[in-house]
C-alpha positions as CSV (number, residue, x, y, z in Angstrom):
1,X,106.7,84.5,85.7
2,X,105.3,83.3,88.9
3,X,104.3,85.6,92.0
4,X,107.6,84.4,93.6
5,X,109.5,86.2,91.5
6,X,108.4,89.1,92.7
7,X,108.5,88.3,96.4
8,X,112.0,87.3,95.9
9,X,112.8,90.6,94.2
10,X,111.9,92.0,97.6
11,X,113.5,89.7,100.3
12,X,117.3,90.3,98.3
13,X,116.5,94.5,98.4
14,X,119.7,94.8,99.9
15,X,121.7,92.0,98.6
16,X,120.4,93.4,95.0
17,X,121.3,97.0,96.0
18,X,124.9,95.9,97.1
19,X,125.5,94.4,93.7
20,X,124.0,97.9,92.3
21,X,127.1,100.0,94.0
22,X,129.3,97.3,93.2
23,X,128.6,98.1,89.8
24,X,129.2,102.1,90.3
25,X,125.2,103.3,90.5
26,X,124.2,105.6,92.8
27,X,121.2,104.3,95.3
28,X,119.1,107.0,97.7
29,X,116.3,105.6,99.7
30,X,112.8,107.2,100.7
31,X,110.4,106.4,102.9
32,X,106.6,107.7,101.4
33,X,105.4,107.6,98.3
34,X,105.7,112.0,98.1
35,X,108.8,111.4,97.2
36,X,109.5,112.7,93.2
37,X,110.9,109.6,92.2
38,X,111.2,110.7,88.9
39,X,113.8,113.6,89.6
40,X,116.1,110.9,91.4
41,X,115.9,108.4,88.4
42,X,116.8,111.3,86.0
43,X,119.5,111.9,88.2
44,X,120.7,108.8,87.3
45,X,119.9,107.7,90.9
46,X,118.6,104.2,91.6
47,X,115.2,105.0,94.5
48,X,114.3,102.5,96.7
49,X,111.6,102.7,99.4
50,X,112.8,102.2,102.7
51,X,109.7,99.9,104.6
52,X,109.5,98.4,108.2
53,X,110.9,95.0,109.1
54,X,109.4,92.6,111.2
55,X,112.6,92.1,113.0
56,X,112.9,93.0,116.3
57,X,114.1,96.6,117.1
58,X,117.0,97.0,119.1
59,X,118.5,99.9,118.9
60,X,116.7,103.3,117.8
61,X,113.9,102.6,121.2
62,X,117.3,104.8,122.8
63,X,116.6,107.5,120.0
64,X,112.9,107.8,120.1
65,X,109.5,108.8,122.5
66,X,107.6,105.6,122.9
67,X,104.7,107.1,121.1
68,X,106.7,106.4,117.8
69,X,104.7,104.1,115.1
70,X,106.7,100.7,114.7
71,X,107.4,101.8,110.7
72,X,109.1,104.8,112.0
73,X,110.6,102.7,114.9
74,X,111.6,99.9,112.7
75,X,113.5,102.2,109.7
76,X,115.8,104.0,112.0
77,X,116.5,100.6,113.7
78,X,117.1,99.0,110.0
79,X,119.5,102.2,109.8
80,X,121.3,102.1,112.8
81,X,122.3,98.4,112.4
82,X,123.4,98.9,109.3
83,X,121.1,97.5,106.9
84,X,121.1,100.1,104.8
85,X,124.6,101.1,104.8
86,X,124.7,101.2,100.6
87,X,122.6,104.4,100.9
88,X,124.3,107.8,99.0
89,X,121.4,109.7,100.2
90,X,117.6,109.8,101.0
91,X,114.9,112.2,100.0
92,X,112.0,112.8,102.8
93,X,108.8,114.3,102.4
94,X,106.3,116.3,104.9
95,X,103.8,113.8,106.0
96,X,104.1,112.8,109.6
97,X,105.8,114.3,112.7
98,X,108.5,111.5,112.6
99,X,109.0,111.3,108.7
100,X,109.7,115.1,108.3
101,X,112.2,114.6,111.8
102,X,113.8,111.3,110.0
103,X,116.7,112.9,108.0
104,X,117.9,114.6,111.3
105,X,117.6,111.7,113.4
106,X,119.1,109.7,110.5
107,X,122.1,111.7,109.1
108,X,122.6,112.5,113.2
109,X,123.5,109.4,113.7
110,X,124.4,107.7,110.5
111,X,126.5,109.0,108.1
112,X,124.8,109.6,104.9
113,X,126.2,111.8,102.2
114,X,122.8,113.7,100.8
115,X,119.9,114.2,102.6
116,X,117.1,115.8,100.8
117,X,113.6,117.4,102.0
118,X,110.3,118.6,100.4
119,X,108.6,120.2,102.5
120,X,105.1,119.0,100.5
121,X,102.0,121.9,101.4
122,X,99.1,120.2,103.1
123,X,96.6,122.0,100.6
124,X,95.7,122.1,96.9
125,X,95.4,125.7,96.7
126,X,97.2,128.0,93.7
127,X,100.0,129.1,96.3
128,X,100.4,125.7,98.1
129,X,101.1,124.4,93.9
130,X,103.7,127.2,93.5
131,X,105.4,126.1,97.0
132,X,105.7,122.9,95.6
133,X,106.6,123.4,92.4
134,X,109.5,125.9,94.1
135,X,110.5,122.6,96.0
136,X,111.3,120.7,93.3
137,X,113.7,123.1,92.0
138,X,115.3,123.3,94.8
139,X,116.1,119.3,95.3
140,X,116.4,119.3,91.6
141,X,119.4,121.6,92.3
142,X,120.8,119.9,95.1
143,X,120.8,116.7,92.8
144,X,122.4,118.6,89.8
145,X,125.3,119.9,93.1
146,X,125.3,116.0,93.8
147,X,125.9,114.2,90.7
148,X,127.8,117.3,89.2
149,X,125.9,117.6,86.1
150,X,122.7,119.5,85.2
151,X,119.6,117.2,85.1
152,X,117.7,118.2,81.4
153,X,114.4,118.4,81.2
154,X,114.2,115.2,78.4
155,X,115.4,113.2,81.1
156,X,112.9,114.4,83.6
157,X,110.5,113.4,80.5
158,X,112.1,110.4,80.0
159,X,111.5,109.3,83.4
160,X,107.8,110.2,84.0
161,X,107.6,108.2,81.0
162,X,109.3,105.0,82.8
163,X,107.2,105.7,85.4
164,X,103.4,105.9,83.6
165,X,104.2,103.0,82.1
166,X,104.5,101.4,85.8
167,X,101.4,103.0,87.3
168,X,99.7,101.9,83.9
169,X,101.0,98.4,84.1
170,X,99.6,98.4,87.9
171,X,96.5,99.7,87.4
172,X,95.5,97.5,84.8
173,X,97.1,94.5,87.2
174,X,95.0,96.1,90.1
175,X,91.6,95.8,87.7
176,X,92.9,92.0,87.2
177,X,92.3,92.0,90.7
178,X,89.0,92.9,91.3
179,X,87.5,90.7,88.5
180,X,85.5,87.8,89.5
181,X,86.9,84.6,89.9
182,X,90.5,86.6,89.2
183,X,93.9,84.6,90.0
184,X,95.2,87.4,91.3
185,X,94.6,87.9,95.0
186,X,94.8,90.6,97.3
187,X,97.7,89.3,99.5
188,X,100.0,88.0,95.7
189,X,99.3,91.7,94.3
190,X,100.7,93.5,97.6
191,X,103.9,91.3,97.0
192,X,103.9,92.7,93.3
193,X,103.8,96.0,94.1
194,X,106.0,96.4,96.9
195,X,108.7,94.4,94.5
196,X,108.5,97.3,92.7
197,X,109.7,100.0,95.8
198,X,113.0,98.2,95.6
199,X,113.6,97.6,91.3
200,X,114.3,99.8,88.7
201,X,111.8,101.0,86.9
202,X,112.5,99.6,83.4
203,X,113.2,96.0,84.8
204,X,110.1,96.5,86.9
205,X,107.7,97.1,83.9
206,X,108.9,93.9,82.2
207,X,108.0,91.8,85.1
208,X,104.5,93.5,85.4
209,X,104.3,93.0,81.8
210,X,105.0,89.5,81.6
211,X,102.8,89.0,84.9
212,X,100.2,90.4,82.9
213,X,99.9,88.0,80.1
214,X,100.3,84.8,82.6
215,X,97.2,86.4,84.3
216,X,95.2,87.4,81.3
217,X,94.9,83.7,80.2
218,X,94.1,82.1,84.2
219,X,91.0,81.5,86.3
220,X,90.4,81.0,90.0
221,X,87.3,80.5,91.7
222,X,86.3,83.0,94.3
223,X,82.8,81.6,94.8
224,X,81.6,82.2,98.9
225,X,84.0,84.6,99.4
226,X,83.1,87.7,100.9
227,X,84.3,90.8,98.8
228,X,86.6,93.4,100.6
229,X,88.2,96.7,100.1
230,X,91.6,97.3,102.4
231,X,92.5,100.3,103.7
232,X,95.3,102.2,106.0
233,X,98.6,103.1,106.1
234,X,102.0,101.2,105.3
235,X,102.3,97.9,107.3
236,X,105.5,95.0,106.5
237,X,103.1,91.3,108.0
238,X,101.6,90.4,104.6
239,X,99.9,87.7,106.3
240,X,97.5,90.3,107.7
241,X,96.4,90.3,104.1
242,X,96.5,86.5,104.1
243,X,94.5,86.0,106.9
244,X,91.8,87.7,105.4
245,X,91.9,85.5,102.9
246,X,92.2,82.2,104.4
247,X,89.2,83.4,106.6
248,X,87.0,83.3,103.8
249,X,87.3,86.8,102.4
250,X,88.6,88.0,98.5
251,X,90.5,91.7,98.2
252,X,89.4,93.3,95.6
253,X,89.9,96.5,96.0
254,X,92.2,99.0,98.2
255,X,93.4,102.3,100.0
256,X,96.4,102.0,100.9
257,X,99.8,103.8,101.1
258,X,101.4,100.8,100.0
259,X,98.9,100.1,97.6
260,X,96.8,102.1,95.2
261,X,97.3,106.1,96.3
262,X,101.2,105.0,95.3
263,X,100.4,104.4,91.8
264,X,97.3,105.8,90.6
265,X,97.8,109.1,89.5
266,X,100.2,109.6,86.7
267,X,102.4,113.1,85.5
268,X,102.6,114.6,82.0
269,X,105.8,114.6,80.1
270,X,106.0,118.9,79.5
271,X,108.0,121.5,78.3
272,X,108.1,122.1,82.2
273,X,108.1,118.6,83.6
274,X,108.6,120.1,87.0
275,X,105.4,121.7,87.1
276,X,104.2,118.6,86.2
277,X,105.5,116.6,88.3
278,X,104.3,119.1,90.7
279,X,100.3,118.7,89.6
280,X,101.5,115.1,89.6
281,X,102.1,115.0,93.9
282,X,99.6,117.5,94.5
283,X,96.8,116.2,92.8
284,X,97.6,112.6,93.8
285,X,94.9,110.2,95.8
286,X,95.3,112.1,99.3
287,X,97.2,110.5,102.4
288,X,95.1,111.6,105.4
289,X,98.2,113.6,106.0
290,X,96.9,116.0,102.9
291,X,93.4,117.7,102.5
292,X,90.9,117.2,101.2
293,X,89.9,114.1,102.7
294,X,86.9,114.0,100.8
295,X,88.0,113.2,97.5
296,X,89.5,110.1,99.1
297,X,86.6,109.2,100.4
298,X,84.5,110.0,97.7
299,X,87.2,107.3,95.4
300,X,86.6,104.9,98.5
301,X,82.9,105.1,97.7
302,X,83.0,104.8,94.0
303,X,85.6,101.7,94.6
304,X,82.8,100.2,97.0
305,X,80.3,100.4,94.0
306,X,82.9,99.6,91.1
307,X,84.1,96.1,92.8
308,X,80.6,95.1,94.6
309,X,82.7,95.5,98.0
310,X,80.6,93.7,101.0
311,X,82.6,95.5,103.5
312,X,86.2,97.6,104.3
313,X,88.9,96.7,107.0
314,X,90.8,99.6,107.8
315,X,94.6,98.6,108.5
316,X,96.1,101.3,110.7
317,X,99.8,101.4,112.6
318,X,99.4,102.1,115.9
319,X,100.0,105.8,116.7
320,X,99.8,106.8,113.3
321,X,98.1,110.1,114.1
322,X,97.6,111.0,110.3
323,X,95.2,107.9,110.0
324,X,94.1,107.7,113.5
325,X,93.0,111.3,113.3
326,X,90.7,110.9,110.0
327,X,89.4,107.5,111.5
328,X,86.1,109.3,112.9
329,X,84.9,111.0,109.8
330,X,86.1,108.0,107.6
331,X,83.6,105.3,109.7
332,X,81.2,108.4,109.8
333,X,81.2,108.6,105.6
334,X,80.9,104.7,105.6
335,X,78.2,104.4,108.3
336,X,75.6,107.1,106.5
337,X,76.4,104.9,103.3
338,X,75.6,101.9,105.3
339,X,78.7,99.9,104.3
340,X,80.3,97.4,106.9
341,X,83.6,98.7,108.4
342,X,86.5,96.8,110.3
343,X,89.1,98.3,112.2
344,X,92.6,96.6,112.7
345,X,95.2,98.7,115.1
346,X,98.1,97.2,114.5
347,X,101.8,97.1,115.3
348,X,104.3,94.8,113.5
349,X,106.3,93.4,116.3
350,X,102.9,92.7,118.7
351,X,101.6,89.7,117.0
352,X,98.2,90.2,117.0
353,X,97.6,87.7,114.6
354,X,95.7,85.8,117.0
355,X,92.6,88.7,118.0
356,X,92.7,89.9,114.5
357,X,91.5,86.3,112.8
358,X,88.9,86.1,115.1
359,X,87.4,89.4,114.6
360,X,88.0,88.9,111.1
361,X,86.2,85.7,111.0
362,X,83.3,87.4,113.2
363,X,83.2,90.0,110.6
364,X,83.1,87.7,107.7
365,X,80.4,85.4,109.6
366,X,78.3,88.6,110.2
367,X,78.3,89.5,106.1
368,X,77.2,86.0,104.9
């Protein structure tokens, strides 16, 4: 299995999906990775991660303030225009201003049939976990009003089960990455994982698995290239990642919403797999959205030393005020340990591609 495969997997999402409810499944979408995946697939509810596009938004600009990140921007667009027309529902989480106003916007002006919301606490504290844990319940009943059926908890098992198995599969792919001379590269394992947004679960480990074992037994050379750690929030130009690469630089290591804090932390199958699941998200690499931002920090640091990174390149969407807001202390924490930082402001439909590769290359020219 080739990395194609999985970059294929992602360009026919929606042809794929259309096939799905052809064949009678259920599909809800959702937009961050706070979403309890798990309690949709034991719903018997296909999830599938609604991203950006890189094509050019035409309609929701008449719905939105112009302060609006091109992600948010570009989803409601996708929606408007129909893209995502196979939908039965979505299930939103409290992250950003515009992600916990989507299902409004959205089911205001396209008709979906379910729209769920967890209102996810901001904390880690004793009360914030029995908040969340009190939100489960209550999408886990809206599901069970939905599907007309009561959701068990062996199928709640079940499906933190499916779900290990793909954070397990990842992170030992995301290792793969970070060895030297590794044939995995930064830009190819971004295309892996975000294959994986749009598949179901069980299909999905097999590819991983089979990637895997064509990995385990091939070599590439990385020798000169300078040794990075990526970090940010979500962005759809995989040639940012690319460029990187082609300007002389190897991505070993990331942050990123679309990236590592998506699969790294794993939930317990339990006599009360809500609760669980609950320690699950609330315990989870934090989204600058979430606090303590030290932890994060603190794996960023350990990452740095773990992979021998020679410098991070923070990749942030333009007013993205949950990342733009912990910029400060994050350059502060990397300054003090005297590690080299880069910061990218970007939004899709710009093209920056241009400024970026040169301040890329002059950041790569100043490690060597």
């Amino acid at each position: 299995m080739m990395i194609k495969d999985f970059q294929e997997r992602y360009a026919k999402r929606h042809e794929l999906a259309k096939g799905w409810k052809k064949e009678g499944k259920r599909i809800f979408g959702y937009f961050c990775g706070y979403a309890p995946e798990e309690l949709i697939d034991a719903a018997g509810i296909i999830p599938v991660r609604i991203l950006g596009s890189l094509d050019k938004v035409t309609l929701a600009d008449s719905h939105l303030q112009s302060f609006i990140c091109a992600f948010g921007r570009s989803c409601l667009d996708q929606g408007l225009k129909g893209t995502y027309d196979y939908l039965d529902g979505m299930v939103t989480s409290k992250t950003c201003d515009i992600m916990r106003n989507m299902p409004g916007i959205w089911s205001r002006n396209i008709e979906i049939p379910f729209v769920g919301y967890i209102g996810a606490p901001a904390k880690r504290t004793k009360a914030a976990r029995g908040c969340l844990i009190e939100e489960f319940k209550v999408l886990r009943s809206k599901l069970e009003e939905f599907i007309g059926k009561s959701i068990d908890d062996d199928s709640i098992n079940r499906s933190i089960e499916t779900y290990n198995e793909s954070r397990k599969l990842l992170k030992e792919l995301y290792e793969i990455r970070g060895e030297d001379n590794s044939p995995l590269s930064g830009s190819d394992f971004y295309h892996v994982v975000r294959a994986g947004f749009v598949t179901p679960k069980k299909e999905y480990n097999k590819m991983l698995s089979s990637l895997k074992r064509e990995l385990i037994s091939s070599k590439s050379s990385r020798d000169g290239k300078v040794r990075f750690l990526v970090s940010g929030s979500t962005f759809e130009d995989v040639n940012i990642l690319k460029m990187i690469e082609e300007a002389g630089g190897s991505i070993v290591a990331d942050d990123l919403c679309i990236g590592s804090r998506y699969f790294w932390d794993l939930a317990e199958p339990a006599s009360d797999p809500i609760r669980s699941l609950a320690d699950r998200y609330q315990m989870r690499i934090a989204c600058p959205c979430k606090h303590p931002s030290e932890e994060r920090m603190e794996r960023v640091l350990e990452e740095v030393k773990k992979y021998r990174v020679e410098g991070v390149i923070s990749i942030v969407q333009k007013y993205c005020d949950t990342h733009l807001f912990e910029y400060p202390y994050m350059k502060d924490v990397l300054q003090k340990n005297d590690i080299p930082f880069l910061y990218l402001e970007t939004e899709d439909r710009m093209g920056e591609e241009g400024q970026f590769k040169t301040r890329v290359q002059a950041f790569i020219e100043m490690l060597r």
